[in-house]
C-alpha positions as CSV (number, residue, x, y, z in Angstrom):
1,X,-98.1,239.8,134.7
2,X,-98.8,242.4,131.9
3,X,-99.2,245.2,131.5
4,X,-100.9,247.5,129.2
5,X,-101.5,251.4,128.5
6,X,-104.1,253.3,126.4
7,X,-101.8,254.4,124.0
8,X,-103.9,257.3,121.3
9,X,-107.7,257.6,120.3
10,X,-108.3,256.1,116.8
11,X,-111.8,257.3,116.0
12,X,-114.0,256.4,118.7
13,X,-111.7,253.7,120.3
14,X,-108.7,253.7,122.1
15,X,-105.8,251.6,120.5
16,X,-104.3,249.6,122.8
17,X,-100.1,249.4,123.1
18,X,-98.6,246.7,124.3
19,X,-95.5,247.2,127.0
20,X,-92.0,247.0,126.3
21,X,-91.0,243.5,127.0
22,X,-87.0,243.2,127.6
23,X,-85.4,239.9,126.8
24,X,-82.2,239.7,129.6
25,X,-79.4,237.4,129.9
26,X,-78.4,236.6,133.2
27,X,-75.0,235.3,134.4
28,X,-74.9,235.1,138.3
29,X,-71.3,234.0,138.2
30,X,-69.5,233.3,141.5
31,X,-69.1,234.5,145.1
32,X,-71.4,237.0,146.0
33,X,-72.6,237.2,142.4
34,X,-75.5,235.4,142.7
35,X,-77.3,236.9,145.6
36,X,-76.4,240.1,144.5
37,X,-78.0,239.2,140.9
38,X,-81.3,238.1,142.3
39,X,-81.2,241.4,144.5
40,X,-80.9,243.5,140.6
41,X,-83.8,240.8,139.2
42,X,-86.3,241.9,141.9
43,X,-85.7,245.8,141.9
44,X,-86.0,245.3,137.9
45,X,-88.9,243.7,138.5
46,X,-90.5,246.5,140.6
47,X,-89.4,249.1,138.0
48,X,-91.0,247.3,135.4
49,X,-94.5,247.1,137.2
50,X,-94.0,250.6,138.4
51,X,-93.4,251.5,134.9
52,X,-94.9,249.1,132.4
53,X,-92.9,247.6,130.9
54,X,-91.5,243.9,131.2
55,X,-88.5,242.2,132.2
56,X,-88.1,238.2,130.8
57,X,-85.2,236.8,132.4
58,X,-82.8,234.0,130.7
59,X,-80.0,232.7,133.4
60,X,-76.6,231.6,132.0
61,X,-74.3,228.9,134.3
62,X,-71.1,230.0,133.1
63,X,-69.1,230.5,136.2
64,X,-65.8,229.3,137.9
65,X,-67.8,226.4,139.9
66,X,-69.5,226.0,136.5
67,X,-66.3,225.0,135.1
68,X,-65.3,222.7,137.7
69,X,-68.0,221.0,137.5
70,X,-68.5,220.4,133.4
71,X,-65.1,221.7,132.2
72,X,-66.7,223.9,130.3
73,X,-66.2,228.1,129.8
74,X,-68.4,230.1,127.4
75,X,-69.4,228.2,124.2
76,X,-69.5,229.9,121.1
77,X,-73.0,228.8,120.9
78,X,-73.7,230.4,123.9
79,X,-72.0,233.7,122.9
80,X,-74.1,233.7,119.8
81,X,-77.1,233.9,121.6
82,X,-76.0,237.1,123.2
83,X,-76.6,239.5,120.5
84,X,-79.9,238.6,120.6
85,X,-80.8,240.0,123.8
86,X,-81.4,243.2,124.8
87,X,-79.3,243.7,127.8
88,X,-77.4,241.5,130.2
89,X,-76.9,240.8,133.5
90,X,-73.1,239.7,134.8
91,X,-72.4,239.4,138.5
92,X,-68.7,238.4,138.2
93,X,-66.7,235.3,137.7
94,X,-63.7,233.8,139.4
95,X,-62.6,230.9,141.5
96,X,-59.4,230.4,143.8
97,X,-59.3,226.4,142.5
98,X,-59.1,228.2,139.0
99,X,-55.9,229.2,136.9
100,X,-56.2,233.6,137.8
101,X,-57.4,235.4,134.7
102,X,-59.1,231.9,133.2
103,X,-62.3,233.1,133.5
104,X,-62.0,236.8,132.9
105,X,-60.2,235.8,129.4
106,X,-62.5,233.3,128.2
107,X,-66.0,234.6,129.6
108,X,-66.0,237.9,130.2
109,X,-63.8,239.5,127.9
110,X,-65.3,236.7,125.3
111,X,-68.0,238.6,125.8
112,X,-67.5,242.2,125.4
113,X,-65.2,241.5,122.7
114,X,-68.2,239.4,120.6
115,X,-70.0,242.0,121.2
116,X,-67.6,245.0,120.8
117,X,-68.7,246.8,123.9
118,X,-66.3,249.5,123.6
119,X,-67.3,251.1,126.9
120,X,-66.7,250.5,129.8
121,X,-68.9,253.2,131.7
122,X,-67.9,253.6,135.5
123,X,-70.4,256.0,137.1
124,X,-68.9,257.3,140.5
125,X,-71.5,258.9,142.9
126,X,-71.0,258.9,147.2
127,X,-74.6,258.1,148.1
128,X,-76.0,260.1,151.3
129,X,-75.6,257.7,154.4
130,X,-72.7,255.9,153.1
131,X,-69.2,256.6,154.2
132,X,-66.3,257.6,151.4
133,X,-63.0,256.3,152.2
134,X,-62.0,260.1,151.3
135,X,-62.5,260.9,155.1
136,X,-63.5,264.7,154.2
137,X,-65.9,264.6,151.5
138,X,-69.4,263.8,151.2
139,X,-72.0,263.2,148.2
140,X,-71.9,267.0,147.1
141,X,-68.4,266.4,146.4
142,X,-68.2,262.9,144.9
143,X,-70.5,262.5,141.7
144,X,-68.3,261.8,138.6
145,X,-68.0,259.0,135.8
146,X,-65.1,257.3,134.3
147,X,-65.2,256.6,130.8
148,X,-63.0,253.7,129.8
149,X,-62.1,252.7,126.3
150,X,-62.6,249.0,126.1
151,X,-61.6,247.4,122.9
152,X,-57.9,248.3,121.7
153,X,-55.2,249.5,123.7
154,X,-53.6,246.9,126.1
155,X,-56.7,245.2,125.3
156,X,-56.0,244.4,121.9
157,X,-53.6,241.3,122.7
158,X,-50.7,242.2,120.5
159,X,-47.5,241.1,122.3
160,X,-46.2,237.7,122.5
161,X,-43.6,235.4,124.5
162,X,-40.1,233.7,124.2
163,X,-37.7,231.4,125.8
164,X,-40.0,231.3,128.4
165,X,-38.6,229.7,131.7
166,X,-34.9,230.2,130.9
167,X,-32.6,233.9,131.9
168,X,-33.3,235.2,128.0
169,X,-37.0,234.7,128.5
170,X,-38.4,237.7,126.8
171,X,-42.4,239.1,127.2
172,X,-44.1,241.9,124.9
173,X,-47.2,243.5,125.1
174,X,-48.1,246.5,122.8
175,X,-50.6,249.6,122.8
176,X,-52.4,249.9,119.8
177,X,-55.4,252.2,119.0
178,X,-57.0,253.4,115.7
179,X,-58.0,256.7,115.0
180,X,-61.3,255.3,114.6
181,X,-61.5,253.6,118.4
182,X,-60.5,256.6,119.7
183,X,-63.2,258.9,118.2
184,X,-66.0,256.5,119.5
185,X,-65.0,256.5,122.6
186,X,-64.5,260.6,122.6
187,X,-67.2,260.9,121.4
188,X,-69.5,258.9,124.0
189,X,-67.7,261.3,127.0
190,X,-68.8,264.4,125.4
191,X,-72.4,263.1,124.6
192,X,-72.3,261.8,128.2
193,X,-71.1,265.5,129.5
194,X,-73.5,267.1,127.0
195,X,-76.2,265.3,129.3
196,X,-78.9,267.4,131.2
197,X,-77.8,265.4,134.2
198,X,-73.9,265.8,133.9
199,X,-71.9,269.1,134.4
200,X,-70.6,269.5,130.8
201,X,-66.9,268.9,131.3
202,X,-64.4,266.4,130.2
203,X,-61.2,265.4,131.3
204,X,-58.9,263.6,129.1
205,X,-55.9,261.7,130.9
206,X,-53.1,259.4,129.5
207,X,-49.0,259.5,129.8
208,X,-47.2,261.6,127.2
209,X,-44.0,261.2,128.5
210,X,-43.8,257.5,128.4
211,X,-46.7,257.0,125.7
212,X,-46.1,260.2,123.1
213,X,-47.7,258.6,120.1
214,X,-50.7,256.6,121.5
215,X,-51.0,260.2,123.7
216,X,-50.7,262.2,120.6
217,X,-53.3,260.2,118.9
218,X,-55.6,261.0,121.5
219,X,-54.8,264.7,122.5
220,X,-55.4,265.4,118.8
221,X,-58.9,264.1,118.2
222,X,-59.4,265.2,121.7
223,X,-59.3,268.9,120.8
224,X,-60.7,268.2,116.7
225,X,-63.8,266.8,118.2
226,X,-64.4,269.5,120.8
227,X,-64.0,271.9,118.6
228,X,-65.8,270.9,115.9
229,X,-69.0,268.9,117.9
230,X,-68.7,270.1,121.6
231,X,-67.7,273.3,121.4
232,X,-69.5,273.7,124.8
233,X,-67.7,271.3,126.6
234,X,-65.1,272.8,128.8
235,X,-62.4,270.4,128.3
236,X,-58.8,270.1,130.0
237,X,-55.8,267.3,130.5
238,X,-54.7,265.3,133.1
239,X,-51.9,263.0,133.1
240,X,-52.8,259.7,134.9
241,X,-50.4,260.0,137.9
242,X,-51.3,263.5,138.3
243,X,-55.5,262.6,137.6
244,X,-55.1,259.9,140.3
245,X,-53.3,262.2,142.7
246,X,-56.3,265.1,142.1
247,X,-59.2,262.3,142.2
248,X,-58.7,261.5,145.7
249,X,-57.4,265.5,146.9
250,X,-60.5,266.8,144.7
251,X,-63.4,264.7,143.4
252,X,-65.1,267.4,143.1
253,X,-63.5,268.8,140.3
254,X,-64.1,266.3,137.4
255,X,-67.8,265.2,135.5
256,X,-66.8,262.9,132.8
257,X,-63.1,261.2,132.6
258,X,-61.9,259.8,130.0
259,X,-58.9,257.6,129.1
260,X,-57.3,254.2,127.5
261,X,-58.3,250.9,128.9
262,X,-54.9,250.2,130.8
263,X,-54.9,253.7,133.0
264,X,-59.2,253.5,133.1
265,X,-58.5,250.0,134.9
266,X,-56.8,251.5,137.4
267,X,-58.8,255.1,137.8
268,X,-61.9,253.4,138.0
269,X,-61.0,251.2,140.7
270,X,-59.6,254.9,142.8
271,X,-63.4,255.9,142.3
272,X,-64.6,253.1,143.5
273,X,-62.9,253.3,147.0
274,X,-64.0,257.2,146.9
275,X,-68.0,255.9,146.9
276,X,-67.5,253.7,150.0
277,X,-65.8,250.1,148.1
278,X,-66.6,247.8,145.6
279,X,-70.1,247.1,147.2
280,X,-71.3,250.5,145.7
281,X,-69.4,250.4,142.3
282,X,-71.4,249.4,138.9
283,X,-69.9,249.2,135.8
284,X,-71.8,248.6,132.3
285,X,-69.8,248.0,129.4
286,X,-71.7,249.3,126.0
287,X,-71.6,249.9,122.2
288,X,-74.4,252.4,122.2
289,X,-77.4,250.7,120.7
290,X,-76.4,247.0,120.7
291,X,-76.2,244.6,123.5
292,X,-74.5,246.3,126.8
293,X,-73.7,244.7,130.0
294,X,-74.0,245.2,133.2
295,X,-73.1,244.4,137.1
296,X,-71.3,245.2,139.8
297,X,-67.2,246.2,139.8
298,X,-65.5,243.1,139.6
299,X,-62.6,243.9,142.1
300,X,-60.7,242.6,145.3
301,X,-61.2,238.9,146.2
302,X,-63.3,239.6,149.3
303,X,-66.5,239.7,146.1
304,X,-65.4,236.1,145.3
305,X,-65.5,234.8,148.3
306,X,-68.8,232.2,149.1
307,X,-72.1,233.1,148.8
308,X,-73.6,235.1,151.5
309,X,-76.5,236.5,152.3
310,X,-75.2,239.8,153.3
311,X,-73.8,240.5,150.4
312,X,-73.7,244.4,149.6
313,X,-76.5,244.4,146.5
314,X,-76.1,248.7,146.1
315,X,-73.9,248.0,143.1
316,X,-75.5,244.8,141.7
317,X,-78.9,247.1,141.6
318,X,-77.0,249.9,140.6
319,X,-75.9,248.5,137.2
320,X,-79.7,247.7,136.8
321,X,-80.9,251.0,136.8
322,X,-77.5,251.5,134.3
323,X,-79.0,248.5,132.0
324,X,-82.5,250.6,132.0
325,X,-80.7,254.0,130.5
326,X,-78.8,251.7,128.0
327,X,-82.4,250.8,127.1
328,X,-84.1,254.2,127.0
329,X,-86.4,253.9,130.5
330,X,-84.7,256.8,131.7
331,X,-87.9,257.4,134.1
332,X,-87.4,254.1,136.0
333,X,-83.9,254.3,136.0
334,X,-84.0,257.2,137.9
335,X,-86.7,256.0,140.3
336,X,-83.7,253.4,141.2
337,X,-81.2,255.5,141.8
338,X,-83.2,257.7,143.9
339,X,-84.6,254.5,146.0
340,X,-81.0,253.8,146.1
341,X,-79.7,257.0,147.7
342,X,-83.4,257.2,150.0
343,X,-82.4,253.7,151.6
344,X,-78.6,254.6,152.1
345,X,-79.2,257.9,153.5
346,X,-82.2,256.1,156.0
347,X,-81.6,252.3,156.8
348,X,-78.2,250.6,155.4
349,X,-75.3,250.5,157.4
350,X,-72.8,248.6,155.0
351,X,-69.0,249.4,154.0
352,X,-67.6,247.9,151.0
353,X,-68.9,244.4,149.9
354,X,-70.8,243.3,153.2
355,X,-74.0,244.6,154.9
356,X,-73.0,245.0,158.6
357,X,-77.4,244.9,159.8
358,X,-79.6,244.0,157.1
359,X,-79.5,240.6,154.2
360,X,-79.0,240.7,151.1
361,X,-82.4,240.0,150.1
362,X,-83.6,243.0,152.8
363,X,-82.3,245.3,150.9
364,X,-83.3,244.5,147.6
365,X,-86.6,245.0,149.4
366,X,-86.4,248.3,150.7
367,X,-85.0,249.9,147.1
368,X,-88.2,248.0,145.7
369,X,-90.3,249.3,148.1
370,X,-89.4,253.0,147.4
371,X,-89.6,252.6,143.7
């Protein structure tokens, strides 16, 4: 269907404007990820009409049981394509009957590295209704993002391996940022805190002791950027053991976190536990104006297990309303996270990655129904 909108009076006519029409990739992937992705396609779809705008949608097969079946991963043709589009759509890829860290390495990370996405953006908010891990707090306390450098670090494959197999086997792997990887990233946490929504407060986190020059690299554009673009910005430091200790005593405390892609790994997965699991956890991974992408946490095995239809979608239509920000419908976006946090607080009774009442597909239906 289309949609369209008087858009200004040119003399004595009105000039019509045609909607916003959104070309999205698709990748279901395994496990849960494909209920869970057609839970996201419908509540984008009720946005859109709500909205006016449009939504085409272009599915991708490339999946664990995709490559059992052809032998095939992610084609570079395929990966060309990508660019093209103006968001996408990733529910998650892996397979117990495939090698571990096949498919991460040669379709996801393919992916955000073709596309330098050199964010990965974990937004961590308790919705009302659900229950935190974190026994003793509740959504006033729990509403904080994790800002995650993507591209270098760890990340940047420099190491290597020798006399492998034998008792002088020897393994490498080296951190390696650029002044210039650093700043974008700082810089995306401070617009984020700068943000009407957001609390204006960043927390930088790393490991001096162990890590002084990669740390030193970041402390110092840390503090030249604040002071010279965010002077607003109340900024501190955390080192990660400590940040991880303070995230689960005092959630409250932080807005925006941001860190290296080896310690962001491991904080974001500490917020996701504090929001109730991995059924509730989004993550988008972005280069600010180019092709981001977005789905739910890829974390624990219980996500890859089969397809059910009680899969948890929260997070799955979560990182939808995250692909609408990345694309400027602020407006709808937030009409998804409130339907979101309406349905939790009133009807769904879910902890972690399965719905204990309602299906999948029941779900979906009652955050489209409130948008």
């Amino acid at each position: 269907m289309k949609f369209f909108r008087l858009r200004e009076k040119v003399g004595t006519c009105y000039e019509i404007a045609m909607p916003n029409a959104y070309q999205i990739a698709v990748f279901p992937g395994d496990g849960h990820g494909p209920s869970v992705m057609e839970a996201a396609v419908r509540v984008l779809n009720a946005a859109a009409a709500r909205f006016h705008f449009e939504c085409n949608f272009t599915p991708f097969p490339h999946s664990g049981a995709h490559y059992l079946e052809t032998g095939e991963l992610l084609p570079d043709a395929v990966l060309e394509r990508l660019s093209g589009f103006d968001g996408i759509l990733f529910g998650g890829v892996s397979h117990p009957e495939v090698e571990p860290g096949l498919l991460a390495r040669e379709i996801l990370l393919k992916i955000t590295r073709h596309l330098d996405q050199y964010i990965s953006l974990r937004p961590v908010r308790l919705s009302p209704g659900v229950k935190s891990y974190l026994r003793n707090k509740g959504p006033q306390h729990i509403d904080y993002c994790v800002v995650r450098e993507n591209s270098a670090g760890i990340n940047g494959n420099v190491g290597g391996a020798m006399l492998q197999g034998t008792d002088l086997e020897v393994a490498q792997e080296t951190m390696l940022y650029s002044r210039m990887q650093v700043d974008r990233c700082l810089r995306f946490a401070f617009e984020l805190a700068s943000r009407s929504d957001r609390r204006g407060r960043v927390t930088l986190s790393g490991k001096s002791s162990l890590l002084p020059n990669v740390n030193a690299l970041w402390m110092r554009a840390f503090q030249e950027m604040g002071d010279r673009n965010f002077p607003n910005i109340e900024r501190n430091y955390l080192g990660v053991d400590d940040i991880a200790m303070q995230m689960v005593r005092y959630p409250e405390k932080f807005d925006v976190i941001v860190t290296g892609n080896l310690f962001g790994d491991i904080l974001a997965d500490i917020g996701a536990v504090s929001q109730g699991g991995v059924g509730y956890a989004a993550v988008g991974s972005i280069h600010p104006g180019k092709t981001g992408m977005f789905g739910p946490m890829r974390a624990g095995m219980e996500f890859y297990e089969a397809s059910t239809d009680q899969a948890n979608p929260v997070a799955a239509i979560s990182a939808a309303s995250m692909l609408l920000r990345d694309l400027r419908e602020n407006e709808a976006a937030a009409r998804i996270e409130d339907s979101i946090m309406a349905t939790t607080a009133t009807e769904v009774i879910a902890e972690g990655t399965m719905l204990s009442r309602f299906t999948t597909d029941e779900v979906a239906g009652m955050v489209a129904a409130r948008i």
